[in-house]
C-alpha positions as CSV (number, residue, x, y, z in Angstrom):
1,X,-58.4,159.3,-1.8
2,X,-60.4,162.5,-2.1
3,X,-62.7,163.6,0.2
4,X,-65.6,163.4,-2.3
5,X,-64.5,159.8,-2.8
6,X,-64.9,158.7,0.7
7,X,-67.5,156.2,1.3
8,X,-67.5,155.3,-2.5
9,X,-66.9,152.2,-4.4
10,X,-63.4,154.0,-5.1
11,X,-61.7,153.9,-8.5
12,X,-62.9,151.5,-10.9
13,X,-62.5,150.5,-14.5
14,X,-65.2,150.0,-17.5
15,X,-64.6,146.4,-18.6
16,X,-65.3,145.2,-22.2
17,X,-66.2,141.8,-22.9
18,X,-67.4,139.9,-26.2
19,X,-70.8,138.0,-25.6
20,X,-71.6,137.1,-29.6
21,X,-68.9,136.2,-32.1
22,X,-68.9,137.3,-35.7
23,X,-69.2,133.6,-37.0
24,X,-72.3,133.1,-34.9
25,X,-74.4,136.2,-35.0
26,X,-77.6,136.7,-32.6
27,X,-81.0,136.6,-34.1
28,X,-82.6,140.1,-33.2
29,X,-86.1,140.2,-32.6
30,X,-86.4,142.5,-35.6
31,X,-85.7,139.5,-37.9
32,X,-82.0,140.2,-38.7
33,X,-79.0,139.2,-36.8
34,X,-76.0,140.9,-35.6
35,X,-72.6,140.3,-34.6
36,X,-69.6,140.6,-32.8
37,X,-71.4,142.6,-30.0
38,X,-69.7,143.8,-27.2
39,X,-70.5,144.8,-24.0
40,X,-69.0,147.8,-21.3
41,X,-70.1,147.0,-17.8
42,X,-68.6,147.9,-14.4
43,X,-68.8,145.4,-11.3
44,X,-68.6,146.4,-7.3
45,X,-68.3,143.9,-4.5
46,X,-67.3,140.3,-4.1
47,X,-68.9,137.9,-5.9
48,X,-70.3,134.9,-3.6
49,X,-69.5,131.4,-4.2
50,X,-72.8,130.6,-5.8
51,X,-73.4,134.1,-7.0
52,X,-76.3,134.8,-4.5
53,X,-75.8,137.8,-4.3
54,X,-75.9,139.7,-7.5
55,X,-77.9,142.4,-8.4
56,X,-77.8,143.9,-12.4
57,X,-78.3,147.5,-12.4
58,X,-80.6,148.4,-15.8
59,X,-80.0,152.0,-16.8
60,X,-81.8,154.4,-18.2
61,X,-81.9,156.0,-21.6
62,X,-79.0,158.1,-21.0
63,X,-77.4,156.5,-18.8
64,X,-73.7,153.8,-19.4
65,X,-72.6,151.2,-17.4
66,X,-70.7,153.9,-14.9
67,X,-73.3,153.8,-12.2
68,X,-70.6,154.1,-8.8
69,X,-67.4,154.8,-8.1
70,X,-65.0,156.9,-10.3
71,X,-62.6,156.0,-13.4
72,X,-59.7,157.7,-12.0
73,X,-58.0,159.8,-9.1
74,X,-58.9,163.0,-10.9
75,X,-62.9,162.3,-11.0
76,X,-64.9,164.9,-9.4
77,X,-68.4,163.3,-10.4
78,X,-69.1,160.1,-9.5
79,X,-71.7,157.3,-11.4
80,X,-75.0,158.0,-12.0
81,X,-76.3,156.3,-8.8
82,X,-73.2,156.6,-6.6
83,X,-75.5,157.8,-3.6
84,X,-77.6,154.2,-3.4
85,X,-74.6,152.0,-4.7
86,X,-71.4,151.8,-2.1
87,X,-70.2,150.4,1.0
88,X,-72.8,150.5,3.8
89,X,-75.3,151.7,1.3
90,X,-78.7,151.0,0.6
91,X,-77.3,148.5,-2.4
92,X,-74.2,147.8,0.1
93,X,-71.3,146.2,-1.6
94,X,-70.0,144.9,1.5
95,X,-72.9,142.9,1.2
96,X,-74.0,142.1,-2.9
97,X,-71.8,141.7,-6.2
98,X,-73.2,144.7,-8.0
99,X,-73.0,144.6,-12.1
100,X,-74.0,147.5,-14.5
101,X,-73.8,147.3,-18.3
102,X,-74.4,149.7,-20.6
103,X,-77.2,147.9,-22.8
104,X,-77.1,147.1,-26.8
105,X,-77.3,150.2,-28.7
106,X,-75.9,152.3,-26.5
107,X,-72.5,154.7,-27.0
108,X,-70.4,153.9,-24.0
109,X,-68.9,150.5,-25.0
110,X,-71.0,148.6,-25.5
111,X,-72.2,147.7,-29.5
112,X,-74.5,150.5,-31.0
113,X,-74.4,152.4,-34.3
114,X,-71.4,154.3,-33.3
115,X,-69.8,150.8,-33.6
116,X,-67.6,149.4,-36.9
117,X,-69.7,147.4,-39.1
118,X,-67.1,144.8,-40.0
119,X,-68.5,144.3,-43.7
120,X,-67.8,148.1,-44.3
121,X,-65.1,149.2,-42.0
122,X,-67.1,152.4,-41.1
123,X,-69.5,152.9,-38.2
124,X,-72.7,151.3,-38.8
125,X,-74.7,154.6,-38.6
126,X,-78.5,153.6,-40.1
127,X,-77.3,150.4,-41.2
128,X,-77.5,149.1,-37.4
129,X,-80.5,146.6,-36.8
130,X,-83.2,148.4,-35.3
131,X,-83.1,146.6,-31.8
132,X,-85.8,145.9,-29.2
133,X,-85.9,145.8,-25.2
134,X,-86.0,142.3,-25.6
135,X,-82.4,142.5,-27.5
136,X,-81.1,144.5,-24.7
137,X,-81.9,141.7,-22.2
138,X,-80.9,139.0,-24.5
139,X,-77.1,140.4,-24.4
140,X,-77.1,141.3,-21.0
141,X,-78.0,137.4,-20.4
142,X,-75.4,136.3,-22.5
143,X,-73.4,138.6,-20.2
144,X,-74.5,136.5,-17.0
145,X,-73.2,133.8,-18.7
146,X,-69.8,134.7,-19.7
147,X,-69.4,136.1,-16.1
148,X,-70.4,132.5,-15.0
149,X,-73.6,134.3,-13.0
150,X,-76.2,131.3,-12.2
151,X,-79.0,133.4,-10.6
152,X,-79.6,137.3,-9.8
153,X,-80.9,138.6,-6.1
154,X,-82.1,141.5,-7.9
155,X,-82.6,143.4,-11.1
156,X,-83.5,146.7,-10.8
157,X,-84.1,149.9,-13.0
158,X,-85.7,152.8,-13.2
159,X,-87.9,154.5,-16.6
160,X,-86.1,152.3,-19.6
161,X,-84.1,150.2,-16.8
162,X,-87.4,149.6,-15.8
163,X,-88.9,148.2,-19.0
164,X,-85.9,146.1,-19.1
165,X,-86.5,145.0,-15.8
166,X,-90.4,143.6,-16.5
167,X,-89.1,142.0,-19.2
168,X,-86.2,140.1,-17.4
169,X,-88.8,138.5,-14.9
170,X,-91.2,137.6,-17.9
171,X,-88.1,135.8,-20.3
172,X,-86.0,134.5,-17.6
173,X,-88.8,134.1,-14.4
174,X,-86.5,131.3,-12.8
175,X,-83.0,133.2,-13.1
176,X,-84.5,136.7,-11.4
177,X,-85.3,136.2,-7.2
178,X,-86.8,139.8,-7.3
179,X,-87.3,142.8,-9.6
180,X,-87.3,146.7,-8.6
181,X,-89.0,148.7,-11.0
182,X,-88.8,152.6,-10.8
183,X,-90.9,154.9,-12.7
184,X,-91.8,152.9,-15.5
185,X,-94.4,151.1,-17.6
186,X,-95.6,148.1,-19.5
187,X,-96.0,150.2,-22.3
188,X,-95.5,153.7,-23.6
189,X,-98.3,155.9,-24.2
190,X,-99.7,158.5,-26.9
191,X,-97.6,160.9,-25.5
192,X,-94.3,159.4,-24.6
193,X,-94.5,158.0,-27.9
194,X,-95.2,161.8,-29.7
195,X,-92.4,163.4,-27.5
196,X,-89.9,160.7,-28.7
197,X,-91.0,161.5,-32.6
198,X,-90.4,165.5,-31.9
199,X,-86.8,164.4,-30.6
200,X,-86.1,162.0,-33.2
201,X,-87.3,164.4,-36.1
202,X,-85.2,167.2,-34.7
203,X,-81.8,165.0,-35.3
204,X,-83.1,163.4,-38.7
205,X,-84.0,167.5,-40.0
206,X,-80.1,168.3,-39.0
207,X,-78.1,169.6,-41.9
208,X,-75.6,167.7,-40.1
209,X,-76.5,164.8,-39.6
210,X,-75.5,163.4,-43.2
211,X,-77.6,160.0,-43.0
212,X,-76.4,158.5,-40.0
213,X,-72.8,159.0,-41.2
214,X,-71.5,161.8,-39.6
215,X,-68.4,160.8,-37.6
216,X,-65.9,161.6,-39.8
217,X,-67.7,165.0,-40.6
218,X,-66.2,168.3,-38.7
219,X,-69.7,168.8,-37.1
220,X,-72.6,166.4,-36.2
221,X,-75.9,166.6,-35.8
222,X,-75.6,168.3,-32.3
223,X,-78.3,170.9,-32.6
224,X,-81.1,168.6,-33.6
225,X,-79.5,166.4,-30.7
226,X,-79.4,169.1,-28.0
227,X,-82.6,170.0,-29.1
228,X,-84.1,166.4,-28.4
229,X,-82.2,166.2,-25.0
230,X,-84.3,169.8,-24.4
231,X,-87.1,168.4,-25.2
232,X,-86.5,164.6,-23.4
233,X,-85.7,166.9,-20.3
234,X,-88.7,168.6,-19.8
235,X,-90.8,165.2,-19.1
236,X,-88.6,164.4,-17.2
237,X,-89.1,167.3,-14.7
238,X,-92.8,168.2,-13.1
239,X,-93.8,171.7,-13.2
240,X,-94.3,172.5,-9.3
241,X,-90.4,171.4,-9.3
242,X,-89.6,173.9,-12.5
243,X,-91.6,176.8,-11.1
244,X,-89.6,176.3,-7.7
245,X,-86.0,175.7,-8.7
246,X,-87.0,178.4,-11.7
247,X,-89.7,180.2,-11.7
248,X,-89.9,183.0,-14.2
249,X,-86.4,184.4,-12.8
250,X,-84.2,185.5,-15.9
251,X,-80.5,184.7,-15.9
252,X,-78.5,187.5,-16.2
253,X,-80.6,190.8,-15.8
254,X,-83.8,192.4,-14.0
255,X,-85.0,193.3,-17.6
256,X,-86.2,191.9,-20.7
257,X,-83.7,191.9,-23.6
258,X,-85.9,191.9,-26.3
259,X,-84.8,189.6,-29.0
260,X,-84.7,185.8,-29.0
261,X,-81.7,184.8,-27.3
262,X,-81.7,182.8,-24.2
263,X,-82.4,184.6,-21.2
264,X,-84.5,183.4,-18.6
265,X,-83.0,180.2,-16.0
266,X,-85.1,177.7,-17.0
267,X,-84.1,178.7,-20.7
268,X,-80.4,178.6,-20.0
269,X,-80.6,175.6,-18.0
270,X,-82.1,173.6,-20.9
271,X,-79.3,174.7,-23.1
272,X,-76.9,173.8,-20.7
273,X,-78.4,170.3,-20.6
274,X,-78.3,170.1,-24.2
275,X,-74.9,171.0,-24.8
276,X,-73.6,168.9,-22.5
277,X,-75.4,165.9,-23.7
278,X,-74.1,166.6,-27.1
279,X,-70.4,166.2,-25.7
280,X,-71.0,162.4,-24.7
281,X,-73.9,161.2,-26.4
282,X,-73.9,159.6,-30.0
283,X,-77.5,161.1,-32.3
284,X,-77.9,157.4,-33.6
285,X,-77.9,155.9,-30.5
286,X,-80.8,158.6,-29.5
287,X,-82.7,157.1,-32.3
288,X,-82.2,153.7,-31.8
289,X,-83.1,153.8,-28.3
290,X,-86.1,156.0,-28.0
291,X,-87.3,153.4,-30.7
292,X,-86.9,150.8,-28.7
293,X,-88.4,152.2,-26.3
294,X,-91.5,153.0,-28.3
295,X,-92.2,149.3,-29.4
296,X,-91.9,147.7,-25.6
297,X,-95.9,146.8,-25.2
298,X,-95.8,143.7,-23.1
299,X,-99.5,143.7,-23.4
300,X,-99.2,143.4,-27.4
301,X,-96.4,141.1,-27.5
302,X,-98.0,138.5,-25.2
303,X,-102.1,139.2,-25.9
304,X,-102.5,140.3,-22.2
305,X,-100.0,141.9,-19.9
306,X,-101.9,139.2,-17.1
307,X,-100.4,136.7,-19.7
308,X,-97.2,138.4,-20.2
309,X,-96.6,137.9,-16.5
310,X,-98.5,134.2,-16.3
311,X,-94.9,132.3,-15.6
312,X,-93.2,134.7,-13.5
313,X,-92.2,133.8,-10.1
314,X,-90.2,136.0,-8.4
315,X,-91.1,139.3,-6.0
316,X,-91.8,142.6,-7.1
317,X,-91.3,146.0,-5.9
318,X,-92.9,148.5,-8.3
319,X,-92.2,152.4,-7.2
320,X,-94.1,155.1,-9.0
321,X,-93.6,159.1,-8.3
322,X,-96.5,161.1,-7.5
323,X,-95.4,164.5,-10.2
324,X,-94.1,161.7,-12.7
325,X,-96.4,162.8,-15.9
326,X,-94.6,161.1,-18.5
327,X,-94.4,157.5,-16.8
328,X,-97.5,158.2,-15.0
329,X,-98.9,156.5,-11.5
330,X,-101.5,154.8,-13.4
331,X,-99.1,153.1,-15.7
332,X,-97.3,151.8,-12.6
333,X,-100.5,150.7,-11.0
334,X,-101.8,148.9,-14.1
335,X,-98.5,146.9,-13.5
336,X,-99.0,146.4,-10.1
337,X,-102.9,145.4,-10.6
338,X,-102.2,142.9,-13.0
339,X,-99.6,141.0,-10.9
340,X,-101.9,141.1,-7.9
341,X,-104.8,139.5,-10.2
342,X,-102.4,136.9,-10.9
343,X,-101.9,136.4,-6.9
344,X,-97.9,137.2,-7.6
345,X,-95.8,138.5,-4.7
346,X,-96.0,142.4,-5.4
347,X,-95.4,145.4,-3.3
348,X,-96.1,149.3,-4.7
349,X,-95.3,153.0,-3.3
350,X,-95.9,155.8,-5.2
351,X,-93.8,158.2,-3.4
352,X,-94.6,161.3,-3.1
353,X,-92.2,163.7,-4.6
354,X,-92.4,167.3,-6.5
355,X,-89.3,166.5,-9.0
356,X,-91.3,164.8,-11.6
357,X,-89.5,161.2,-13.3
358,X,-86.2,162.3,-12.0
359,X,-87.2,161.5,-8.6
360,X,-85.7,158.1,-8.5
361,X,-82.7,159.5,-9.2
362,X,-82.9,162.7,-6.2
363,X,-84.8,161.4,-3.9
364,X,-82.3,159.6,-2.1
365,X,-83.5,158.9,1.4
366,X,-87.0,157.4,0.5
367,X,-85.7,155.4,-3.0
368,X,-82.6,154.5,-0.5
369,X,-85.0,153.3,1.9
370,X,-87.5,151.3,-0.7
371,X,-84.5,149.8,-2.1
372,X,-82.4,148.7,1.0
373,X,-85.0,147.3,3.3
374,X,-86.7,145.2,0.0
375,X,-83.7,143.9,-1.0
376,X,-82.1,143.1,2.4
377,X,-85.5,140.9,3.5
378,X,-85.4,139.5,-0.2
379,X,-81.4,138.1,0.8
380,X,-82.3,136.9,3.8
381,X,-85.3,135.0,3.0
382,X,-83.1,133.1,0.2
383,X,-81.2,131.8,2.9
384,X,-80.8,128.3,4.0
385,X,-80.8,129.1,8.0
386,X,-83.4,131.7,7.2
387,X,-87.0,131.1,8.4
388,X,-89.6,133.1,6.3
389,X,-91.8,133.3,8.2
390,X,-90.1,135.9,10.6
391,X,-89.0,138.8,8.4
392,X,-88.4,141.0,11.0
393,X,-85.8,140.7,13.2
394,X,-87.5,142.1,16.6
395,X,-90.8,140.2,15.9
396,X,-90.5,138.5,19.6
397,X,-90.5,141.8,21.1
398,X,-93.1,143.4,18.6
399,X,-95.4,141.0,20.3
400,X,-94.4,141.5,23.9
401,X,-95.6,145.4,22.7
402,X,-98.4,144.2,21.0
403,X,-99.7,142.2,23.7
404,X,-99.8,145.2,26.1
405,X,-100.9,148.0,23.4
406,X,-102.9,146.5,21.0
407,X,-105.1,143.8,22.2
408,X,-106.8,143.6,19.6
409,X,-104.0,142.2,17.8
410,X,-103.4,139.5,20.4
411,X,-107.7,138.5,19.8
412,X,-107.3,138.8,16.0
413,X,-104.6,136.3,15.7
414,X,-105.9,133.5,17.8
415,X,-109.4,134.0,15.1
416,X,-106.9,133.7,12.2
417,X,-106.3,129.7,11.1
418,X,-103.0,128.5,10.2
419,X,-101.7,128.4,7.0
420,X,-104.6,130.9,5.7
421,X,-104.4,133.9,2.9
422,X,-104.7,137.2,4.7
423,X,-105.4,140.9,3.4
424,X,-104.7,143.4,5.8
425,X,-106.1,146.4,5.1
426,X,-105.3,149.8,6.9
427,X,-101.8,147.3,7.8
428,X,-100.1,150.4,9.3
429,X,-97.0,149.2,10.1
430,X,-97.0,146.0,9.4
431,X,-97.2,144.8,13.2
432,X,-100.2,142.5,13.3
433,X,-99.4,140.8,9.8
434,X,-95.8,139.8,10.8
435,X,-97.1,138.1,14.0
436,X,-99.4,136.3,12.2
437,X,-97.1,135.3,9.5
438,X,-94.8,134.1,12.7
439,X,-97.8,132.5,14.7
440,X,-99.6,131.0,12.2
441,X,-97.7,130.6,8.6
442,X,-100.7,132.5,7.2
443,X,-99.7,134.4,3.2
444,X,-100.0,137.9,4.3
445,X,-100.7,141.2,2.1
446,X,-101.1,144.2,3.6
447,X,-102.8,147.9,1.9
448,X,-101.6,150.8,3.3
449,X,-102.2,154.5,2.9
450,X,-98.9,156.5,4.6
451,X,-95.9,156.0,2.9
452,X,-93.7,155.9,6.0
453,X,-95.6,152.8,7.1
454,X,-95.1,151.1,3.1
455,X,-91.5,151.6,3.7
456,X,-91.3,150.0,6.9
457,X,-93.5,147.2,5.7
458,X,-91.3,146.9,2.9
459,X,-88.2,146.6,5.0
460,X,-90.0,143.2,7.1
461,X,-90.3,141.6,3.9
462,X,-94.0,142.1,3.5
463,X,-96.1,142.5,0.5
464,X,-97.8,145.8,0.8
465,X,-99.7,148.1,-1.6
466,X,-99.4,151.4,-1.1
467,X,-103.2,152.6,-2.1
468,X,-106.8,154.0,-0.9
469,X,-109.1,151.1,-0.2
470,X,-112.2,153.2,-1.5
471,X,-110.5,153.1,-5.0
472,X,-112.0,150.1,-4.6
473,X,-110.3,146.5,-4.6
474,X,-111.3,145.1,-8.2
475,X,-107.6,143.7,-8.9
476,X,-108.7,141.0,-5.9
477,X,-110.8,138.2,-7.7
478,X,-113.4,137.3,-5.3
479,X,-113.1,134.7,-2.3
480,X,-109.4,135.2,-3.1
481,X,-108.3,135.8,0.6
482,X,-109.9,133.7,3.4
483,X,-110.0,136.5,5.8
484,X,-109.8,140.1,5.3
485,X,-108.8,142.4,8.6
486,X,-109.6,145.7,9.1
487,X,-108.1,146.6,12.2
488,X,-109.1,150.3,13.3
489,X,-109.6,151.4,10.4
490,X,-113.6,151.1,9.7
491,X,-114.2,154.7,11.0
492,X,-111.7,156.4,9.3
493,X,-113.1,154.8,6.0
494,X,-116.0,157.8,4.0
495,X,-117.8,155.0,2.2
496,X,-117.9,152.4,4.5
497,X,-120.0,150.1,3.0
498,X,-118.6,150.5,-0.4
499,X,-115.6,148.8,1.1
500,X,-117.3,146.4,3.6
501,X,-119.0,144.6,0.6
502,X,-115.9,144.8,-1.5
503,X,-114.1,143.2,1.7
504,X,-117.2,140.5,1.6
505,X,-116.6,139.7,-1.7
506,X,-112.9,139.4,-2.5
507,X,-112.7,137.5,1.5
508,X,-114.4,134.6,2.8
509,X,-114.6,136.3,6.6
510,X,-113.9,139.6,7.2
511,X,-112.9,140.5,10.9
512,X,-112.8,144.2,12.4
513,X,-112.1,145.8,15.1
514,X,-112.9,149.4,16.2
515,X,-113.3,151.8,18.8
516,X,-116.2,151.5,21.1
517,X,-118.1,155.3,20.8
518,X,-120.7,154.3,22.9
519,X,-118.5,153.2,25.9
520,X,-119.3,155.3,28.7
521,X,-116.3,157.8,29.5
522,X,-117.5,158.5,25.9
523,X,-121.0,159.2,27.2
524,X,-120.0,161.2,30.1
525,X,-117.4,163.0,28.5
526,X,-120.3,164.4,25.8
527,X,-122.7,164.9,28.1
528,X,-121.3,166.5,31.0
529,X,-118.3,168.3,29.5
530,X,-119.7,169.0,25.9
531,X,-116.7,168.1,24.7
532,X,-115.8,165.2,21.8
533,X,-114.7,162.5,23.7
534,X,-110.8,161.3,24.5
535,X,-109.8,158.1,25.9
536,X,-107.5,155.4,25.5
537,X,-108.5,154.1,22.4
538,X,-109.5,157.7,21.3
539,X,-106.5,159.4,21.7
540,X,-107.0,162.0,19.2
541,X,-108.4,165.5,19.7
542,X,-111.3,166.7,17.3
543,X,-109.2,168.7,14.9
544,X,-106.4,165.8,14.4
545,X,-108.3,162.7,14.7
546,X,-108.4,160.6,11.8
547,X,-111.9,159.4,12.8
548,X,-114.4,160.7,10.6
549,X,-117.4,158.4,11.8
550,X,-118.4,158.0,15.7
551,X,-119.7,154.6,15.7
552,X,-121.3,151.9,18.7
553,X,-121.0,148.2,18.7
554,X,-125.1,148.5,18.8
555,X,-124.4,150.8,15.1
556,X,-122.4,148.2,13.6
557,X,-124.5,145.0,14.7
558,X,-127.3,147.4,13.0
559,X,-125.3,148.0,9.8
560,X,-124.8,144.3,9.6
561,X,-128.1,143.2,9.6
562,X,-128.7,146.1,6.9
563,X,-127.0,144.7,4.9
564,X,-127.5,140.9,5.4
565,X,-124.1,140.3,6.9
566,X,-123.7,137.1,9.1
567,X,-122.1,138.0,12.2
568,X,-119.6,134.6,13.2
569,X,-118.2,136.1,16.7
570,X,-118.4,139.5,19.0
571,X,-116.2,140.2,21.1
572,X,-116.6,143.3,23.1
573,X,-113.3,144.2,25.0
574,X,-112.3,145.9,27.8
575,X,-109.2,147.7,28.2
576,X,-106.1,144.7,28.1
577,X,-108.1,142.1,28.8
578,X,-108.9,139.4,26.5
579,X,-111.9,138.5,28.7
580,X,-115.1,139.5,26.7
581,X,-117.7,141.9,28.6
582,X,-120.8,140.1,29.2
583,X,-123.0,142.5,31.0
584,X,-123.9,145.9,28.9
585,X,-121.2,146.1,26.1
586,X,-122.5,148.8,24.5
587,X,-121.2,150.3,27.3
588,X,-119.1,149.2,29.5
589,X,-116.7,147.6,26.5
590,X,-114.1,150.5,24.9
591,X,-113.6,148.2,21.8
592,X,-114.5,145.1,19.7
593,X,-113.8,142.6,17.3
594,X,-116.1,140.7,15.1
595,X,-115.8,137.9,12.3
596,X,-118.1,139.1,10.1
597,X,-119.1,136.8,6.2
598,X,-121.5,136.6,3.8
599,X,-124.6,135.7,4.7
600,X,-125.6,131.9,2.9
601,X,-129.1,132.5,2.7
């Protein structure tokens, strides 16, 4: 084997299989049916006896069933996702039975319009059904079946994978365990739907492209298709990532040319993307698809997307990019709100990233991350032997650490009843909510700001959301969590009691912890060396700290009663020990906890 084939899946064949017969066509969503269909998909691992361990790989627009590996010894460029799919990777197929298939309409095997019609002989061109996301997921089903696959770990796909992804947990809720969507929506918008109708209308306006019947001709449609890939490619990219791999550099010389032929990068990079497109893409299946795509609205198929998701049971991981314009952040978070408002098991990260809706595709070390550690917890909580409620392998020595560095952990849990519904907000990483989901079987969710501390989260098997807190919490109906914690985190917050009463109102009890800024190496520290004050629980310096607000336990009883808050329990703490301070707490306790609720008046 070649060295760029080390670590790989290693040669592997496209497989065709028939799911529908001629005799007995499938009913398309569009009202007409269609038959034989065929479909191209590729497999990687070892199957486990009762197929546990399968994960379906949705691709993307342009994307086939090729997703690891290579077709032959010769193969210099591996599948589309070769860096996450592989032995020892973050899909590991030591570990899972991998499928990809290239979905119905596409041009790699699988039926499309490039297909034979049988009734004419000839490709089918325009006279292909038009065909839905829902279609796509119907044959890769009847796939499952052929294959003899009772259940899937995972499904997981990124922009149009994605789509097909929601809609597999919505029309087969029991057969999915979990769902990864990446960078993609519950619906298209205005603009997705306009930059689709440019790169239709430039392959329907080809001279070329002879009403859908242009395989026999000596030329396609290939400008009008290059020109759609151009203009597909550009929302696909963000511009901070085209003015840094491009800039305004020109290709060839230091001076203008003066005429209108291709000369600056970025110019003859989207050629280059075109043309090669051209050589191993069909124009029919471009329309077909970006239709498709353009009539997914889960929302208007289903009245309400909270409806469209009503019966589905599985967990979620929904992943968003921070420069994605063209499957936005929002669109992701109206996905993820919707499934929290329906109390499903959801986690979210909008990763940060400057490479626009390809991110899922480059950024391999954070999407390898996301993906592995979700996946892996997901596996091993479906285990008989497994015991959920320890999703973390070195929980019993988190909470030896714990103990000695956080006591305020160690207080918190023994206030926390068994069996409760906790929000942890500020959940860092993820420390305090897998002890408690070990101690006391509570039904933890955790909100979380740093994206290195989602992914860890993440990888314990926790529900996390990666979002700011003072966006407020409207997704949480109220008294929908009987305790809310919000441990260190109250003086880091700006509008703190924007995001107390929210706390009040979507939890019965609400218990905090925070520094003590009234404790009196504080005091002397201020007053005798004029300094802002550094201790133990105040480890930051003034110009790193994440503190923004300097508050006393005598502030916070204060703030309280402002706002007619019922104070349950104080605890004023002393360095480790668990032992409240009596005398003076104000000042001789560093920190304290309180259970804080509504007041019943």
């Amino acid at each position: 084997m070649d060295e760029h084939q080390k670590n790989s899946v290693g040669i592997v064949a496209t497989q065709v299989l028939r799911v529908v017969g001629g005799g007995d066509p499938l009913k398309l969503q569009c009202g007409k049916s269609l038959g034989p269909i065929d479909v191209a998909y590729e497999t990687y691992g070892e199957l486990a006896d009762k197929s546990e361990n399968v994960i379906l790989i949705c691709h993307a627009l342009s994307g086939n069933a090729h997703v690891a590996g290579y077709n032959s010894p010769e193969d210099t460029k591996p599948g589309w996702w070769d860096v996450m799919i592989g032995p020892g990777k973050s899909i590991d197929t030591n570990k899972y039975f991998v499928i990809c298939t290239n979905f119905l309409g596409g041009c790699s095997g699988t039926t499309g319009p490039s297909s034979i019609n049988p009734e004419t002989s000839k490709p089918y061109g325009l006279d292909f059904p038009i065909i839905t996301v829902a279609d796509m997921v119907e044959v890769q089903r009847l796939l499952m079946d052929k294959l003899g696959i009772k259940q899937l770990l995972a499904v997981i796909g990124g922009s149009l994978g994605g789509m097909q992804v929601l809609q597999w947990t919505i029309k087969y809720s029991d057969f999915v365990k979990s769902a990864i969507v990446v960078a993609s929506t519950a619906r298209l918008n205005a603009q997705s739907i306009a930059f689709d109708a440019v790169g239709r209308s430039a392959i329907l306006a080809d001279s070329n492209f002879a009403n859908g019947q242009y395989q026999t001709a000596e030329n396609g449609p290939n400008h009008g298709l290059g020109i759609a890939r151009m203009i597909g490619h550009i929302t696909y990219l963000s511009e901070e990532g085209m003015r840094q791999k491009f800039g305004r550099e020109l290709r060839k010389s230091e001076k203008y040319s003066y005429d209108f032929d291709s000369e600056f990068s970025v110019e003859t990079y989207l050629d280059h993307q075109g043309q090669t497109f051209v050589e191993r893409f069909d124009a029919n299946s471009y329309l077909y698809i970006t239709k498709s795509m353009d009539y997914f609205d889960l929302a208007r198929e289903y009245g309400t997307l909270g409806q469209a998701f009503e019966n589905t049971s599985c967990r979620f991981l929904v992943m968003s990019i921070t420069s994605d314009w063209l499957f936005t952040p929002v669109q992701s978070q109206e996905i993820v709100n919707t499934l929290v408002a329906a109390g499903k098991d959801v986690s979210y990260c909008n990763m940060k990233s400057h490479y626009g809706h390809d991110a899922f595709l480059l950024e391999q070390h954070t999407v390898g991350m996301l993906l592995g550690g979700f996946i892996g917890s997901t596996y091993e909580m479906l285990q008989p032997s497994s015991v959920v409620s320890l999703p973390h392998p070195q929980v019993e020595h988190e909470r030896r650490s714990v103990k000695r560095g956080r006591v305020d952990y160690e207080l918190i849990d023994s206030l926390i009843k068994p069996d409760s519904k906790v929000l942890d907000v500020g959940c860092g990483d993820g420390e305090l909510l897998s002890r408690l989901i070990a101690d006391k079987n509570v039904r933890g969710e955790g909100i979380e700001l740093d994206q290195d501390m989602i992914i860890h989260c993440i990888g314990r098997g926790l529900s996390v959301i990666h979002c700011d807190i003072e966006d407020g919490l409207s997704q949480y109906a109220t008294d929908s969590f009987d305790y809310a914690i919000l441990s260190k985190t109250l003086q880091t917050i700006n509008d703190t009691e924007k995001v107390f009463k929210e706390l009040l109102r979507v939890a019965k009890k609400v218990v905090v912890s925070f520094p003590n800024f009234g404790h009196w190496r504080c005091r002397l520290q201020v007053m005798f060396g004029g300094r802002a004050p550094q201790t133990r629980q105040l480890p930051y310096r003034w110009y790193n700290s994440p503190n923004i607000h300097c508050l006393s336990i005598d502030d916070f009883d204060t703030f309280c009663e402002e706002l007619g808050v019922t104070v349950e329990k104080k605890i004023p703490l002393r360095g480790s020990r668990l032992k409240p301070v009596r005398f003076a707490p104000n000042v001789f306790a560093d920190q304290a906890v309180y259970v804080t609720s509504k007041y019943q008046g």
